[in-house]
C-alpha atoms as one frame of an Amber mdcrd trajectory, in Angstrom:
protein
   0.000   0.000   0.000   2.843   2.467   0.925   3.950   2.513  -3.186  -0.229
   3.040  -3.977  -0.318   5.684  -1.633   2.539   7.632  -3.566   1.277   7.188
  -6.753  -2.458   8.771  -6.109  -1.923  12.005  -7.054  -1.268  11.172 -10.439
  -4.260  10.404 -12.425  -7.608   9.949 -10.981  -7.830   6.141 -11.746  -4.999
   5.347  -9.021  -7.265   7.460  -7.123  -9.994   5.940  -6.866  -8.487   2.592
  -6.891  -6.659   3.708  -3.618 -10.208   5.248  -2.239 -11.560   1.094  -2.948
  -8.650  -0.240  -1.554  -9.175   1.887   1.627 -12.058   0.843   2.649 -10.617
  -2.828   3.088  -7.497  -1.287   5.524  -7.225  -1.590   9.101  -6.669   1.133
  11.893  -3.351  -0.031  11.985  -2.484  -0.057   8.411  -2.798   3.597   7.983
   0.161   4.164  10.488   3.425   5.362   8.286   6.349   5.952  10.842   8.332
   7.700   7.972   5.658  10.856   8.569   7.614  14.049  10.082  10.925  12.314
   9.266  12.524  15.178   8.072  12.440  18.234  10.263  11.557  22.191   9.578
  14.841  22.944  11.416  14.929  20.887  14.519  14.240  17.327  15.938  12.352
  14.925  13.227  10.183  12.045  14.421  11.661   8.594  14.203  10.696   5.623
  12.782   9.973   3.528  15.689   9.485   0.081  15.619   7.633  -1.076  19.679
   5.027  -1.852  21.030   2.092   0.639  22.779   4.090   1.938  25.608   6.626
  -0.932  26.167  10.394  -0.805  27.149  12.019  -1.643  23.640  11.904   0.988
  21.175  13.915   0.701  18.050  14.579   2.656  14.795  17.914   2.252  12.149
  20.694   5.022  13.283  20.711   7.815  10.432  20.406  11.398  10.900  17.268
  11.658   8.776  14.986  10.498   5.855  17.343  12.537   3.485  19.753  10.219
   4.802  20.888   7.354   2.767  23.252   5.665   5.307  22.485   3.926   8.402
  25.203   3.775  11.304  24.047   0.501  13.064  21.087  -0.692  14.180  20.327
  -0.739  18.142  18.600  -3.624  20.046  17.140  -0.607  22.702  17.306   2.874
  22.221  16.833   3.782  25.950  15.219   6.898  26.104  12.805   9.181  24.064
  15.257   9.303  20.673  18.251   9.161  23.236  20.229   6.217  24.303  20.761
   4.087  21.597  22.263   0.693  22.865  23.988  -2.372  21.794  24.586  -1.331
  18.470  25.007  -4.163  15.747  25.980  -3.978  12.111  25.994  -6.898   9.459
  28.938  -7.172   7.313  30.605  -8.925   5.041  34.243  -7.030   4.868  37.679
  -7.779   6.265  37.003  -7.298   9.952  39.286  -3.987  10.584  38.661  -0.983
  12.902  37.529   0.994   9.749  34.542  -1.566   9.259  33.127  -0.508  12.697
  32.682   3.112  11.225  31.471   1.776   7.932  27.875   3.671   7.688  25.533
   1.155   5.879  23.645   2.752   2.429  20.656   1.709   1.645  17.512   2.413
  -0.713  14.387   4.314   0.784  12.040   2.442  -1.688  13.691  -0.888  -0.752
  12.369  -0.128   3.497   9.804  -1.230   4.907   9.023   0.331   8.047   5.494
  -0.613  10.651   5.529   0.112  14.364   5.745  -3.824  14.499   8.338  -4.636
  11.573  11.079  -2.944   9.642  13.118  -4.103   6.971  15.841  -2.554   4.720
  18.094  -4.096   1.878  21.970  -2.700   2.365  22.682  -2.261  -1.388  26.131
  -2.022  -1.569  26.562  -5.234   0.992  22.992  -6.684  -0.319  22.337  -7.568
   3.351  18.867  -7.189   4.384  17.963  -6.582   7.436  14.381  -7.236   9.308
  13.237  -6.351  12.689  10.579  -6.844  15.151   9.644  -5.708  18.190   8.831
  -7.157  22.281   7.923  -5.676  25.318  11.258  -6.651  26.844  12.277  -8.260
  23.347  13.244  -8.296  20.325  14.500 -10.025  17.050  16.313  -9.035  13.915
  16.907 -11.244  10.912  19.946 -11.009   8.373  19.855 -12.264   4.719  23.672
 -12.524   3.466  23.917 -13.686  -0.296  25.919 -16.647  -0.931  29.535 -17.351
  -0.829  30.333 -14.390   1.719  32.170 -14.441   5.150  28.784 -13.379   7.156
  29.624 -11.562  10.281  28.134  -9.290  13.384  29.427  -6.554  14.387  28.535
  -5.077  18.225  29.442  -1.728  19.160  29.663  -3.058  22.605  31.679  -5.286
  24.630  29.699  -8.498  24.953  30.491 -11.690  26.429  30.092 -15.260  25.201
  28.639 -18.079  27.614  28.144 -20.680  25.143  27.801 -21.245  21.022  24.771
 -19.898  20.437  24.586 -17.198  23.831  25.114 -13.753  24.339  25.228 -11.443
  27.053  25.809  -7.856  27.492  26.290  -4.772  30.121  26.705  -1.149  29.585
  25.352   1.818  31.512  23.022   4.747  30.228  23.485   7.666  31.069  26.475
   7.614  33.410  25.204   5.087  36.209  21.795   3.123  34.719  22.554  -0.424
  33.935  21.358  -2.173  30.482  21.742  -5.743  30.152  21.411  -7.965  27.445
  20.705 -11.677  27.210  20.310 -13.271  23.039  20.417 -16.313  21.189  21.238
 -16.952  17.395  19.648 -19.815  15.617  23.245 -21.046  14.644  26.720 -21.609
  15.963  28.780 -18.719  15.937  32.609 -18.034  16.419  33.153 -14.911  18.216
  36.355 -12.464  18.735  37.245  -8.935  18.995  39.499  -6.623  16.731  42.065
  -4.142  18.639  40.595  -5.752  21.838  37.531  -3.658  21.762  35.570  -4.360
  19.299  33.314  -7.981  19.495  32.275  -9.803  16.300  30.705 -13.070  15.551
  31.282 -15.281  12.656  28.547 -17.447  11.252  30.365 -20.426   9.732  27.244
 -23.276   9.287  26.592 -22.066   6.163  23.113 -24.378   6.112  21.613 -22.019
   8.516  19.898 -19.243   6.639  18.670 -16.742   7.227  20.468 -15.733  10.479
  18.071 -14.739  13.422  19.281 -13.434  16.454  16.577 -12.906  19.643  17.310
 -10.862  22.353  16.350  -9.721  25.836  16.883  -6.563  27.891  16.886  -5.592
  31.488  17.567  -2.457  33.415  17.838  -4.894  36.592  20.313  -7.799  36.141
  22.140 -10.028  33.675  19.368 -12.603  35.183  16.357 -10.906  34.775  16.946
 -10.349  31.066  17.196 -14.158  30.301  14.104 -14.764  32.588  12.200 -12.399
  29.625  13.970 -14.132  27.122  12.418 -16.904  27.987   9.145 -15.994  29.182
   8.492 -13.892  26.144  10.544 -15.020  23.196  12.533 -18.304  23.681   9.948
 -20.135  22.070   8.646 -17.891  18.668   9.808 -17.347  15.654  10.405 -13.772
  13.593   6.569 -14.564  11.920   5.251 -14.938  15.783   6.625 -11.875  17.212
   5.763  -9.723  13.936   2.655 -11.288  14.163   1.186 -10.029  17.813   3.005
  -7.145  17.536   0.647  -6.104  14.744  -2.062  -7.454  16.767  -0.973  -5.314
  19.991  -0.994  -1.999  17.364  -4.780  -3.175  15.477  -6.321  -3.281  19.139
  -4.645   0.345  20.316  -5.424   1.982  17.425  -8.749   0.330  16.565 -10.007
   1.740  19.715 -10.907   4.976  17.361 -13.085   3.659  14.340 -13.374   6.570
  11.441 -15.426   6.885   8.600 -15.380   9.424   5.577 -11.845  11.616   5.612
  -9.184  11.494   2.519  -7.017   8.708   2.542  -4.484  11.418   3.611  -6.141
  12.277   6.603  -6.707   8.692   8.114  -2.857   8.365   7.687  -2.255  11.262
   9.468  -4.618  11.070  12.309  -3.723   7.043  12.771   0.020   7.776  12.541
  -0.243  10.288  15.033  -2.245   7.800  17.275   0.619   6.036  16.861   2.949
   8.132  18.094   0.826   8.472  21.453   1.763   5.291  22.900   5.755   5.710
  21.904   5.793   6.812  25.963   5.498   6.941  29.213   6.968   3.200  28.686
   6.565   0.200  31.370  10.495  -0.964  32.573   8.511  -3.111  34.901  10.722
  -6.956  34.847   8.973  -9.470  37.082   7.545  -7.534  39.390  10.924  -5.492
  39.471  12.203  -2.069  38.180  15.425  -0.189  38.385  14.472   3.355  40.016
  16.889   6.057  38.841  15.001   8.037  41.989  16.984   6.084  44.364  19.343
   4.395  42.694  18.046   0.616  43.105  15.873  -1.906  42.308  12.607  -2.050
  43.838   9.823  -4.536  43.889   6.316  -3.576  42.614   3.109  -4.599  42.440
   1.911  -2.296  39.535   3.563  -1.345  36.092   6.079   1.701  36.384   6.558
   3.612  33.950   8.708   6.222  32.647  10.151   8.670  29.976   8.043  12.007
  29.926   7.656  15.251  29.174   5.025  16.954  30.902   5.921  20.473  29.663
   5.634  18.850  26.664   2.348  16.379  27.644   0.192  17.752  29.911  -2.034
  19.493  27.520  -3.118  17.031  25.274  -1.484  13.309  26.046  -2.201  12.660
  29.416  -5.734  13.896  28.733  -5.996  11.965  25.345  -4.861   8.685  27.896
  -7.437   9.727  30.845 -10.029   8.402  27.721  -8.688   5.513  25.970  -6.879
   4.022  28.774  -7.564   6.062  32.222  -6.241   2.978  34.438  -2.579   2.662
  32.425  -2.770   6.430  32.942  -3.564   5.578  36.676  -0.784   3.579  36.817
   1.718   6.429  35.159   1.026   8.767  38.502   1.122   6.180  40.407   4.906
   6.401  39.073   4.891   9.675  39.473   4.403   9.258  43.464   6.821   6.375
  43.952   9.422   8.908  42.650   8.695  11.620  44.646   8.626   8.985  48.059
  12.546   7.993  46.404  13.629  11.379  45.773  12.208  13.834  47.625  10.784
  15.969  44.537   8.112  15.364  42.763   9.160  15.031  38.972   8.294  16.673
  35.853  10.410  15.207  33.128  10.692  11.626  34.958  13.019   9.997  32.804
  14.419   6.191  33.726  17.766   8.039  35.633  15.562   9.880  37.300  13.872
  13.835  36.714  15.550  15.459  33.894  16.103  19.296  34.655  14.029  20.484
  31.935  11.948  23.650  30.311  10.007  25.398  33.248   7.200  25.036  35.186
   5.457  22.009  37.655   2.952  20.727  35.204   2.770  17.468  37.025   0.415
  19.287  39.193  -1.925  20.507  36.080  -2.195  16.573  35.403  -2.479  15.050
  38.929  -5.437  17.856  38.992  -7.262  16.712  35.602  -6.647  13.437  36.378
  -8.707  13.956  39.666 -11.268  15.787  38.068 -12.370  13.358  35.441 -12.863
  10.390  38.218  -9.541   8.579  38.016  -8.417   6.900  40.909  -5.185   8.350
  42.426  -5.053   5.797  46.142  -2.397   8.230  47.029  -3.349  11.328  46.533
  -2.341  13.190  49.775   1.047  11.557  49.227   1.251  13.366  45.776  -0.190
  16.259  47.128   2.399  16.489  49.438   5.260  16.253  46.840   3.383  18.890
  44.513   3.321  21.569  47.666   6.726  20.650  48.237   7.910  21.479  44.734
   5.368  24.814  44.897   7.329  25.949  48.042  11.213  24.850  48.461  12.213
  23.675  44.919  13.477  26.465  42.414  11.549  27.505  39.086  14.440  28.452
  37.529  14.397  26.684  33.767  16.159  23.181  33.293  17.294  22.983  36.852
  16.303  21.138  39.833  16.913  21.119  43.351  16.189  23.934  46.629  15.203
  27.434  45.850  17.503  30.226  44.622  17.080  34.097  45.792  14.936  34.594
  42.332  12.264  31.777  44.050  12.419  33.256  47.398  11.591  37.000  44.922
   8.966  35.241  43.262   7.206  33.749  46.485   7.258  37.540  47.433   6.249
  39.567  45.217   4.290  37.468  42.620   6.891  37.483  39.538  10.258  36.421
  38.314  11.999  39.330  38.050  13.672  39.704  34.875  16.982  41.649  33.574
  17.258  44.790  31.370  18.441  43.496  27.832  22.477  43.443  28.263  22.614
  43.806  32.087  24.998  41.076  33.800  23.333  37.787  35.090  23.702  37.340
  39.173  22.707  34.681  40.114  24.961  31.755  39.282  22.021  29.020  39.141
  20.452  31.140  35.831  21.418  28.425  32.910  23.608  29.946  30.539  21.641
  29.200  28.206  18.023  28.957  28.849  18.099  32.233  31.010  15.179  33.457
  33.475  12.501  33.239  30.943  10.826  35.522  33.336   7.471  36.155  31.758
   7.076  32.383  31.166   7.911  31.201  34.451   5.598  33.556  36.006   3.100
  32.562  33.926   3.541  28.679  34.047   3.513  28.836  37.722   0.471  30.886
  37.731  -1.103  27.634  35.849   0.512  24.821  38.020  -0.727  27.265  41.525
  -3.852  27.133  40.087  -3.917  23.466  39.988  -2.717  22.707  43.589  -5.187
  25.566  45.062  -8.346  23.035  43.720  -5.983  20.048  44.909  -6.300  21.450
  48.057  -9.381  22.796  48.165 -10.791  18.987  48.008  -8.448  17.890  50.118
  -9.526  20.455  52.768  -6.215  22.100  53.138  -7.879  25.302  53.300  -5.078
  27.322  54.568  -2.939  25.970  51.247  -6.276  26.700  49.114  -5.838  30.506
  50.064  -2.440  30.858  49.422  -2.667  29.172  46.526  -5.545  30.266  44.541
  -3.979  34.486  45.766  -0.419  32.865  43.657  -2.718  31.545  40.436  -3.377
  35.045  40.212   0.150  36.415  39.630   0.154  36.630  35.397  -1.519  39.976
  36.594   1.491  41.413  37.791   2.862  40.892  34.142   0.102  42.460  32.736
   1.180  45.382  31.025  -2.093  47.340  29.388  -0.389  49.470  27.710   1.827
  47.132  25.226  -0.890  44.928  24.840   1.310  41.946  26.401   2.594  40.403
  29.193   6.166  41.740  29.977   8.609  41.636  31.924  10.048  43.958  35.463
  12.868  44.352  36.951  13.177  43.504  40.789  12.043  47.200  41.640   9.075
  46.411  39.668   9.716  48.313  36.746   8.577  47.477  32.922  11.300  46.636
  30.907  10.811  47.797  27.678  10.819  45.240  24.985   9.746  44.552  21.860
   7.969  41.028  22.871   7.763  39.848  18.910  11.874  39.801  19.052  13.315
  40.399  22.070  14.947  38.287  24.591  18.214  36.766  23.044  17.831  33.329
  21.713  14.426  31.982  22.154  13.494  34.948  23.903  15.018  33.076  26.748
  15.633  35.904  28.986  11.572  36.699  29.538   9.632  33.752  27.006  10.918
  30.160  26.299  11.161  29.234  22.898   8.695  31.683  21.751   7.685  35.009
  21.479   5.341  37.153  23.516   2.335  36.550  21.144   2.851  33.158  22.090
   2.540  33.577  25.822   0.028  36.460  25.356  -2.494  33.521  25.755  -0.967
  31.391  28.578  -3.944  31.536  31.192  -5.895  28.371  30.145  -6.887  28.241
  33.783  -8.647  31.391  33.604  -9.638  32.286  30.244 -12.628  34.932  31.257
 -10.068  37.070  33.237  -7.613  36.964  30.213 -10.731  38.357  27.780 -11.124
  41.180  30.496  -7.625  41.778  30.839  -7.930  42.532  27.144 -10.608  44.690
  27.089 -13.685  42.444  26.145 -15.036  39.403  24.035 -14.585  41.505  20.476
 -11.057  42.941  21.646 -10.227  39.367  22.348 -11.304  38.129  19.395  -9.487
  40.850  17.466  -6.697  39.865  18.755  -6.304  36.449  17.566  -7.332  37.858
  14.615  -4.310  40.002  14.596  -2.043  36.974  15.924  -2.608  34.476  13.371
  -1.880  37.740  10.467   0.795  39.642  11.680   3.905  39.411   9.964   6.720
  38.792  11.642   7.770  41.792   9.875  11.448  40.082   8.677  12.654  37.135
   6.688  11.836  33.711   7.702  15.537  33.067   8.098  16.107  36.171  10.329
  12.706  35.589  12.912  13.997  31.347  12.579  17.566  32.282  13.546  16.635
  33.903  16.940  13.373  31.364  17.285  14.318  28.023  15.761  11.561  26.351
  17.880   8.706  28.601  16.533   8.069  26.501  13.598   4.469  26.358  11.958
   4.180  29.925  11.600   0.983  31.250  10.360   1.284  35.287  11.221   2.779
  35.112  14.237   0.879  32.309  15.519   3.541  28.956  15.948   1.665  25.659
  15.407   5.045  23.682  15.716   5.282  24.183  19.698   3.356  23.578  22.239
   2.437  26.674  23.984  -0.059  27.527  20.671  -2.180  23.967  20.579  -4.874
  25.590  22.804  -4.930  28.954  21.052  -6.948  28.632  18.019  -9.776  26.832
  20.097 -10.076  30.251  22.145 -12.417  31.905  19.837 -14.689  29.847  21.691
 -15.122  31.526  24.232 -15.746  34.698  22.746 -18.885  33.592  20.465 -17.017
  32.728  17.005 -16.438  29.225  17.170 -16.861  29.251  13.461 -12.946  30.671
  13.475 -11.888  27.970  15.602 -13.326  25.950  12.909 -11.887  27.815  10.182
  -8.334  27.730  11.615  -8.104  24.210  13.459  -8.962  23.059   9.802  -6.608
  24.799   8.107  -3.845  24.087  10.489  -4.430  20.476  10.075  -4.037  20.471
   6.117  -1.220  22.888   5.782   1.177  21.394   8.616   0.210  17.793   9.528
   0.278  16.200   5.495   0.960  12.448   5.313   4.691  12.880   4.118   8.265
  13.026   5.581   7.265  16.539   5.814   4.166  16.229   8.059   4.878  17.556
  11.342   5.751  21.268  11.747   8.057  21.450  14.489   8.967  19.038  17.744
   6.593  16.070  18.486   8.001  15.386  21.784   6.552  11.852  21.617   3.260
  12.365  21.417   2.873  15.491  22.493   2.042  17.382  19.005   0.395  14.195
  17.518  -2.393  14.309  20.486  -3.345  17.808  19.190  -3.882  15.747  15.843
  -5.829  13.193  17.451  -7.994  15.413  19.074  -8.400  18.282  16.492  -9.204
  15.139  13.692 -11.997  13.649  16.299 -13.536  17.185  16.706 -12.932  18.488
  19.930  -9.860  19.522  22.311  -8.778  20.001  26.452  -8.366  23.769  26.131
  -7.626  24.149  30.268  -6.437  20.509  31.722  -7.646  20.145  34.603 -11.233
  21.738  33.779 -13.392  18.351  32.548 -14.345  19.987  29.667 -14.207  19.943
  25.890 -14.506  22.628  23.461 -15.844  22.013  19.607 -13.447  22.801  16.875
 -14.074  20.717  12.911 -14.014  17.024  13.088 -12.130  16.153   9.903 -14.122
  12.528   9.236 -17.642  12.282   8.879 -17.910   9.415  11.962 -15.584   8.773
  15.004 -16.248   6.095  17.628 -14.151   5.664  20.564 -14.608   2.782  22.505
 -14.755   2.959  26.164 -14.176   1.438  29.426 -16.788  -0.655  30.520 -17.754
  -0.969  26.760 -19.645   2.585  26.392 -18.709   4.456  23.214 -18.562   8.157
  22.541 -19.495   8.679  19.345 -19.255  12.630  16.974 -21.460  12.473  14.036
 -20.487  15.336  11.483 -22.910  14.856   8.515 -22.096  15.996   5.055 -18.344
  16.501   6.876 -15.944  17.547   3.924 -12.708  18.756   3.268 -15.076  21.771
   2.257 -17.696  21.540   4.298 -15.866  22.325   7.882 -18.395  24.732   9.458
 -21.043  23.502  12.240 -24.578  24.526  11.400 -26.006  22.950  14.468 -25.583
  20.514  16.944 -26.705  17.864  19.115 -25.744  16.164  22.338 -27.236  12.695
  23.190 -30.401  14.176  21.010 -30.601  17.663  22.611 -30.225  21.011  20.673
 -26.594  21.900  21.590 -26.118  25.857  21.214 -22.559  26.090  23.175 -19.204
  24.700  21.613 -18.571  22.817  24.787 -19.505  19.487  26.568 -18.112  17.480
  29.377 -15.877  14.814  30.305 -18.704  13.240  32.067 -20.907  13.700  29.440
 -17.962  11.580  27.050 -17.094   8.961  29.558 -20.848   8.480  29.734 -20.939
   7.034  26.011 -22.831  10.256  24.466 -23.117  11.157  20.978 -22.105  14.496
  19.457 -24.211  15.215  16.223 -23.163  17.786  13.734 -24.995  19.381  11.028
 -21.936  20.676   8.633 -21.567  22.767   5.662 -19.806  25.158   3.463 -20.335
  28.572   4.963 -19.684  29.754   8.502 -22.872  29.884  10.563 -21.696  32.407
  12.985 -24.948  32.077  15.034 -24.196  28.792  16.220 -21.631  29.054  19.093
 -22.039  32.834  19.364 -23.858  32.130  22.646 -21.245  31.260  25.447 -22.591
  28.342  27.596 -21.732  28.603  31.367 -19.458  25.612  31.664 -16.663  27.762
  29.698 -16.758  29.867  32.702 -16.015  27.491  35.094
């Protein structure tokens, strides 16, 4: 199908032959791994071959799609595109040091790549190579043609304990251990070259092809031949590609669309996919290495791992508190156990433990949705705990971690991170070099995550913490500046500094935004959107100025505005759809009575920046955090404010979406006569009733309701122009 799918837009027979062959697909067909492969400037997605939200995670070493060599081919890569390890290459050259730095070519249209197999043909070697992924497991296959010295190479010291046995050690990351247990399906002679470098031979030349199946642990040499053999020992390359397709069809499947372009069901299902690439389960046997204290611990629940709440807190978690609300139990669960083993509560938990990164205690903002839509947190006064502890001793400064600093002890003060006059001298030897204050976005990030804990504690009955609290959720209004228009920065007297906030700020505006400008964070009070309109001067003024975002010009060449904000990708006006401070923005018409913009824009975001190509993703996807606002936006509906229980209305892309349920309910959005054209709502209907308001609840989803839209080519800007109360709670 992948071949069809580049041939339809050449003549309208391959077309429609593609349309008939569509409707005969699976969910999990549409996924292409290969979408976002090449970047706009920065990170491009990978190609990763696991399974939904399990340990291994593979993809072939090359620096992109417009690559045509591979370095190796890993049997883990650790962390979220980080940590690649075990590295092995096929060969068939005299074994000398140069061999090990060999890159491998090989032929795009030869690769095959699914979440649950990959194979590639190295043309100048004609090796190929095929792959397929475990939860703890995996197992590559190598084709050598005839008459050729057929050899391994391992970028790693490994050890022999019999013919056909491997085993392995190394350490990510400075001091986490990763060890490896395999099999081949043949004898093999082993050796090294220059002492370092480990090889086997394959010398029964009736054995082919060669497979080799492995097993990793992050808790002992042991424990990964205990998965070996639980999970692998006994199947063959056909049995593990075979339920790892199986484990994809029944994630993805949960979502059932009808009508859409081929196009679109590619994109949407690909960025399903890349939901599930983490938090990932390291749970072994009831065991786990913690990087929070060093060790390994016994559970008696999955932990989990690898995230990015900056990053995932807006539309991930939330997209898991649907389709799988006890896994996503489970995840905070995590969360808790590393605060008990460290003493903070993390918000980048990665398998060494919480990387210092970005700004801001969004673990809170989850913890709180996930509260609010019924999941069951056991310990929530223990995570409570943790969250107040970050909120009062540990520092805000950006991509650090550890006690306060004198700009936390300013903050807890005065209300605001005070901020330095462009070219004055940094003090304070905790600032990053690099990342800076980013005053104005601290200030405003912490506003959120305060927010959050105030309603934590308000049904906890810590009403002492409530007040204090819900007083500090209030401090973006000491940024406030009416006069600019903006939110700026001041100086620790409490004077403006005056900025231009479209430019200023050093790279990435670090020194008062983070990795965007100030129209960016002009809209960074999900939590309390009706204060922000008044803050602006009204509904219209409000309006008019997301008009205004999404067409000013940035007033400079692409290159000059990209040089000093490399992460603002997606640019329509000054409006950045490749980051994620912007996914909640162009749902904010909402609130002001013209949801037929939202409907306008949300569409046309999806079609210009999220195309079923190498091309398709406009900036960092921060596994899964972008593709969520894909998933959602395609289905019809978004979590403007996580940690409110509701949904807002934007243009459902396919003409039916079902979502099963736990407890077998479905929730169900209906958009008749839905077309690529025909993106505005004429009317709608919840569970049967005449629904006037571009909002509905969580309970109301959860609950198996159906949303029923009436869609066609023209705005209606009547419906949605009345603002139901639930968008002012």
């Amino acid at each position: 199908m992948r071949f069809l799918f580049r041939l339809l837009p050449v003549t309208g027979m391959l077309f429609l032959y593609a349309c008939d062959t569509d409707q005969q697909m699976s969910a999990e067909q549409y996924i292409d791994p290969t979408i976002g492969n090449v970047s706009t400037l920065l990170q491009p997605t990978k190609p990763v071959m696991h399974l939904p939200n399990q340990m291994i995670r593979v993809y072939p070493l090359r620096k992109d799609y417009t690559d045509d060599q591979i370095s190796g081919f890993p049997l883990n890569v650790v962390g979220h595109y980080s940590g690649p390890v075990f590295v092995v290459k096929p060969s068939t050259q005299p074994l000398t040091t140069a061999e090990w730095q060999r890159r491998l070519t090989y032929d795009h249209d030869l690769e095959i790549i699914h979440p649950w197999y990959y194979s590639t043909t190295l043309i100048e070697d004609n090796i190929k190579v095929e792959f397929a992924p475990g939860s703890k497991t995996g197992i590559y296959r190598f084709t050598f043609p005839e008459h050729v010295t057929r050899q391994l190479l391992f970028e790693t010291p490994v050890s022999f304990i019999a013919a056909d046995g491997v085993t392995a050690a190394t350490f990510f990351h400075g001091d986490v251990p990763v060890y490896m247990y395999g099999k081949f399906n043949t004898r093999v002679k082993s050796g090294t070259v220059s002492d370092t470098l480990p090889y086997v031979i394959f010398t029964d030349k009736s054995v082919d092809p060669i497979t080799f199946k492995y097993a990793i642990s992050y808790v002992s040499a042991a424990n990964a031949k205990k998965s070996f053999d639980r999970e692998i020992a006994g199947k063959d390359f056909a049995d593990v590609q075979r339920n790892g397709q199986e484990s994809w069809k029944e994630v993805v499947s949960q979502v059932q669309i009808e009508g859409g372009t081929t196009a679109q069901r590619r994109s949407f299902y690909t960025a399903l996919y890349r939901c599930y690439e983490r938090m990932v389960n390291i749970t072994e046997n009831s065991l786990y290495y913690s990087g929070y204290n060093k060790k390994t611990d016994s559970t008696s629940r999955p932990f989990y791992v690898d995230d990015a709440t900056w990053d995932t807190y807006q539309a991930l978690h939330p997209l898991r508190m649907i389709l799988h609300p006890e896994q996503e139990e489970d995840m905070l669960d995590a969360y808790v156990r590393m605060y008990e083993q460290s003493g903070w509560m993390p918000t980048f938990p990665r398998i060494f433990g919480d990387h210092p990164c970005m700004n801001g205690f969004h673990s809170t903002i989850v913890f709180l949705d996930a509260y609010r839509k019924g999941l069951k947190i056991p310990r929530l006064e223990k995570a409570y705990e943790g969250m107040r502890k970050n909120a009062m001793e540990a520092t805000m400064l950006p991509w650090r971690n550890g006690s306060s600093c004198s700009l936390d002890t300013f903050y807890r003060s005065n209300g605001y991170y005070p901020a330095l006059h462009p070219d004055e001298k940094e003090t304070v030897s905790a600032v990053h070099p690099l990342e800076k204050r980013q005053a104005v976005a601290v200030t405003l990030g912490h506003s959120y995550d305060d927010w959050a804990l105030a309603q934590l504690a308000k049904a906890l009955k810590h009403e002492d913490d409530y007040r204090l609290f819900a007083t500090r959720a209030e401090n973006y209004r000491h940024l406030w500046n009416e006069s600019a228009g903006f939110f700026m920065p001041k100086d620790s007297a409490g004077n403006w500094i005056d900025i231009d906030p479209a430019f200023d700020g050093g790279p990435g505006g670090r020194d008062y935004y983070d990795e965007n400008n100030g129209w960016t964070y002009l809209w960074q009070v999900q939590h309390n959107i009706p204060a922000l309109i008044r803050l602006m001067g009204g509904e219209r003024q409000f309006e008019a100025r997301l008009d205004e975002l999404f067409r000013k010009d940035p007033g400079m060449p692409k290159y000059a505005f990209w040089c000093k904000f490399p992460d603002a990708t997606g640019l329509v006006g000054q409006y950045a759809m490749g980051n994620e401070p912007g996914f909640h923005i162009p749902y904010l018409y909402n609130y002001v009575g013209a949801a037929w913009k939202t409907q306008k824009r949300i569409r046309f975001l999806l079609d210009l920046w999220f195309k079923d190509n190498v091309f398709g993703i406009p900036g960092d996807e921060d596994g899964g955090g972008m593709s969520a606002f894909v998933v959602f936006s395609s289905m019809g509906f978004y979590p403007v404010t996580a940690g409110i229980p509701i949904y807002t209305i934007g243009s459902p892309v396919f003409s039916k979406v079902t979502v099963a349920l736990p407890g077998g309910k479905q929730f169900t959005v209906i958009a008749h006569h839905c077309s690529v054209v025909n993106k505005y709502i004429q009317g709608a209907k919840m569970n049967g009733e005449v629904l006037t308001s571009p909002f509905f609840t969580h309970q109301q989803l959860m609950e198996g309701g159906t949303l029923e839209l009436e869609m066609g080519e023209l705005p209606d800007r009547r419906w949605g122009a009345s603002i139901h109360s639930l968008a002012e709670r």
